[in-house]
N, C-alpha and C positions, 0 to 999 in steps of 0.2 A: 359847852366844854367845861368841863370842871378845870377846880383850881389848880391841880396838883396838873395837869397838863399843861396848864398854863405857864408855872412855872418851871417846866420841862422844856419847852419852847425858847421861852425866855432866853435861861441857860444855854441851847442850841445854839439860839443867836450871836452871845455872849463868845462861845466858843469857837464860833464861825469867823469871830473877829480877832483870835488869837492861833494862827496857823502854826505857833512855832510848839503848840500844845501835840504834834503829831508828829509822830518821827517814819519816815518808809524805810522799812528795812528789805522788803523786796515791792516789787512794782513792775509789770508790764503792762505796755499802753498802744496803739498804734497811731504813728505819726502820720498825717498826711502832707504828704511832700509837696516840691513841686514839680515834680516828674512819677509819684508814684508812692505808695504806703508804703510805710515801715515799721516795722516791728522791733519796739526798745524795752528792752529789759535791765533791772537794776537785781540784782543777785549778793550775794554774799561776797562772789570774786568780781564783781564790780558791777559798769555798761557796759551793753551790746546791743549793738544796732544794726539790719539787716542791709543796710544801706551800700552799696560800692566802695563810699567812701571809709566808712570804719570797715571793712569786710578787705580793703586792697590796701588800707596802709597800716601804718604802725605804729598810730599814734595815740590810739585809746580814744579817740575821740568824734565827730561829728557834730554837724551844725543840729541835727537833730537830739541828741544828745544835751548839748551844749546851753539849748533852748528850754527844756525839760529843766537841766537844773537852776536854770534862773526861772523858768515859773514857778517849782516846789525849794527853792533854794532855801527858806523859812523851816522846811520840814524833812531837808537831809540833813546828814551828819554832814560834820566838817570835811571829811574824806571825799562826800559824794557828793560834795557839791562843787567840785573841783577835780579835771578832768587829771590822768598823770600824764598828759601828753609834753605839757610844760619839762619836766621833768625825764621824761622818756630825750627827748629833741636836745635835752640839756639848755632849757631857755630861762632864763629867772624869772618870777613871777610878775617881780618888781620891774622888771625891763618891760614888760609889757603894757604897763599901765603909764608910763614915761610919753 
């Protein structure tokens, strides 16, 4: 292996160890549940998750969802790493963490 790969590598590693170096501005993934896959998407107009749960209520949100952005929460924006359901429900954020 030559140098200049080497130092290609390196750098990879380097990078691998700085997640916030990545921003997702769309992303679909499928979640495996526990009752069945689902299909999340991050878009321009926000999450969407194929799930019952986001699909029957009105809260913008899901445990699948919710899961996603604390794995990637390093490499969304501040909008999308926080669901609007707080705010949909009229819940303060700070109440919640109380």
């Amino acid at each position: 292996m030559n140098s200049s790969m080497i130092g290609k590598i390196e750098k990879a590693h380097r990078y691998a160890r700085e997640p916030e170096r990545v921003r997702f501005s769309t992303l679909q993934a499928t979640f495996h549940g526990g009752h069945d896959d689902y299909v999340i998407s991050l878009t321009a107009d926000g999450w969407e998750c194929s799930c019952h749960t986001f699909q029957a209520h009105m809260v913008d949100t899901c445990s699948h969802i919710m899961a996603l952005q604390h794995i990637l929460a390093p490499m969304l924006s501040e909008d999308d790493r926080f669901s609007a359901h707080h705010e949909v429900a009229g819940v303060d954020e700070a109440a919640l963490t109380r």
